[in-house]
C-alpha positions in Angstrom: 0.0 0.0 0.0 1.3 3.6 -0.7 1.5 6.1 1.9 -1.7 8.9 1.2 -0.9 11.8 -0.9 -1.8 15.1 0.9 -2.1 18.1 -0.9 -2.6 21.6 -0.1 -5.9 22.9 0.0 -7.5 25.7 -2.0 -8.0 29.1 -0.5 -11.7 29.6 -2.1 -12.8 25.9 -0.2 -10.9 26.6 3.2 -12.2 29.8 3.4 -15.8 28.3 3.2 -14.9 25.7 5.5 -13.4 28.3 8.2 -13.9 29.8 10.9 -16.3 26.9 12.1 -18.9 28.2 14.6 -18.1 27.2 18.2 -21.8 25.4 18.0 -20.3 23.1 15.1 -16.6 22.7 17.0 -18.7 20.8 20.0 -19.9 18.0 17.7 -17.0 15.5 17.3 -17.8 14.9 13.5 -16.3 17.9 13.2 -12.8 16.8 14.6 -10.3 14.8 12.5 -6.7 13.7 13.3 -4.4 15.0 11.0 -1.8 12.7 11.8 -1.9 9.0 11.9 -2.6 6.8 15.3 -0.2 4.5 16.4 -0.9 0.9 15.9 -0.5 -1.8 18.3 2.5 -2.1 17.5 3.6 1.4 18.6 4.3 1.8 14.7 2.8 4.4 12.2 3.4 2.5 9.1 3.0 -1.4 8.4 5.6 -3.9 9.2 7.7 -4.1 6.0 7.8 -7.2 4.5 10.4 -9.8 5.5 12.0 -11.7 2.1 13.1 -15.3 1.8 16.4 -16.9 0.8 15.0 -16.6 -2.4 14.2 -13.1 -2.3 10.1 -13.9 -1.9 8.0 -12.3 0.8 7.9 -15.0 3.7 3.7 -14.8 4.9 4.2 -14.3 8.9 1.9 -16.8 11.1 0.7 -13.3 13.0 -2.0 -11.3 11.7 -0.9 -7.9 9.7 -1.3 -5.2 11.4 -2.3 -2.0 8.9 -1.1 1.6 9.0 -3.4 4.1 10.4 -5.1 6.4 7.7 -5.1 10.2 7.8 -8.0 12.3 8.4 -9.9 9.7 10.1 -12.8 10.5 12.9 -12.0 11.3 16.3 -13.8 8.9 18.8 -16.3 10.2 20.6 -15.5 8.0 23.6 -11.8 8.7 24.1 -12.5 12.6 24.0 -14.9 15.5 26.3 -15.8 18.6 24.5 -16.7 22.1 26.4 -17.4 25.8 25.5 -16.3 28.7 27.1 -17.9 30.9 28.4 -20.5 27.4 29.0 -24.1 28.0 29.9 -27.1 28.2 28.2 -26.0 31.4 26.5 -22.7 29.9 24.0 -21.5 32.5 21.7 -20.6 32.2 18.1 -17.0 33.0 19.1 -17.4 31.1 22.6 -13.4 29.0 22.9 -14.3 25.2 22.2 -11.5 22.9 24.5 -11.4 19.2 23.8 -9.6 17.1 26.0 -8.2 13.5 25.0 -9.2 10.7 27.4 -6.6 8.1 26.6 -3.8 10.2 26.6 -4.4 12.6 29.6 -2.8 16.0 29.3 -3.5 16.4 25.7 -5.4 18.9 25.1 -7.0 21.2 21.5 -8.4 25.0 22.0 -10.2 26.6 19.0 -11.8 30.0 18.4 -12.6 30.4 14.8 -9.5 29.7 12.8 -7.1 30.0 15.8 -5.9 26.8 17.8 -3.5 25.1 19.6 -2.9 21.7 20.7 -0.7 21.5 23.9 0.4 18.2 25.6 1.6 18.1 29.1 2.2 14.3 29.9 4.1 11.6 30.7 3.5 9.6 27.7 1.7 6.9 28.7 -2.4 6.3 27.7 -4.5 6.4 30.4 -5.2 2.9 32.3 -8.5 2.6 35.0 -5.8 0.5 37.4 -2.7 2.5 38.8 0.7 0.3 38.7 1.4 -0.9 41.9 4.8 -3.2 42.0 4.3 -6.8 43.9 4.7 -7.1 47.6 8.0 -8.3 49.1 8.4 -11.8 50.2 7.4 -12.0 54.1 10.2 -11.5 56.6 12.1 -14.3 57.5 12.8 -15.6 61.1 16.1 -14.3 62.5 18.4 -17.1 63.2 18.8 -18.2 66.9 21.0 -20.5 68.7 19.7 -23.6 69.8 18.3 -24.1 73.4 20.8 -26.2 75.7 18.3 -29.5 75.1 18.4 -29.0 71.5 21.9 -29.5 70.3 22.3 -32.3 68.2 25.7 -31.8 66.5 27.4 -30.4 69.6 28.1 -27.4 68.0 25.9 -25.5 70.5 26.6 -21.9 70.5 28.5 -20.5 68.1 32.5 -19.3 68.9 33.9 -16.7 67.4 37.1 -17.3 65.0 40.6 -15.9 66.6 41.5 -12.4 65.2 44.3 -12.7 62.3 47.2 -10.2 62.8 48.8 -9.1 59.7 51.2 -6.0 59.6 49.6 -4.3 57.6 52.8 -1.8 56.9 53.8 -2.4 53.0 57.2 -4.1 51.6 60.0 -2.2 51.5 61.8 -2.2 47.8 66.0 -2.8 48.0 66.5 0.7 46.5 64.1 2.8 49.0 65.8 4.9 52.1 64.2 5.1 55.3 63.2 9.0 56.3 
């Protein structure tokens, strides 16, 4: 599959198109994504294809996984849509903020022909459960020694090893002279 052509469009059919009304903005027909999703793969673009000894594409056993298209729908689900000022009494020119639900902190404000898209995040899609690491194993008993009854190998308590005394005072070399 080729990637899409995009080509610039004409002056006389954007300026038809925009400004779009705040009232129109709040409807998420309105809102496409200009650039491709990632796929589940965390890729933007199909897997290429992986040749053969003999130079013929080798089919994989896992199902392909297609490249997002451009300019497709927003979700309804995965975004929340509010005007400002709100209330019952929206404005042509009222500021339209949509906010993403799977990637928290991303965020689009419009007024008329005027926007911005801003992401503050750390990069990771929003998940109902927070990461919590697994417990540590439980404590084990600290060792004691055996009870006077209890000593089967007559080792009984235990009896500390004599100190080893090394001079700890490196080797002299023939040529050094004493200070």
């Amino acid at each position: 599959a080729e990637p899409p052509v995009i080509r610039p469009a004409d002056a006389e059919a954007m300026a038809e198109r925009f400004p779009k009304p705040s009232s129109e903005l709040k409807d998420p027909e309105a809102w496409k994504h200009h650039q491709p999703e990632l796929n589940i793969l965390g890729r933007v673009q199909a897997m290429p294809e992986v040749l053969g000894e003999d130079g013929e594409p080798v089919e994989s056993e896992e199902e392909p996984v297609e490249a997002a298209a451009l300019l497709e729908p927003i979700k309804p689900e995965d975004w929340t849509f509010r005007t400002g000022p709100g209330g019952p009494g929206t404005a042509e020119k009222s500021v339209v903020v949509v906010r993403s639900l799977v990637w928290p902190g991303a965020v689009a404000v419009t007024l008329g022909n005027k926007f911005v898209n801003v992401y503050v995040g750390s990069g990771c899609a929003y998940r109902p459960n927070a990461y919590s690491p697994p417990l540590p194993a439980a404590v084990q008993k600290e060792w004691a020694p055996p009870a006077d009854g209890d000593d089967e190998g007559g080792v009984g308590a235990l009896v500390e090893q004599a100190d080893t005394r090394v001079d700890p005072t490196p080797p002299r070399e023939e040529g050094d002279e004493e200070e």
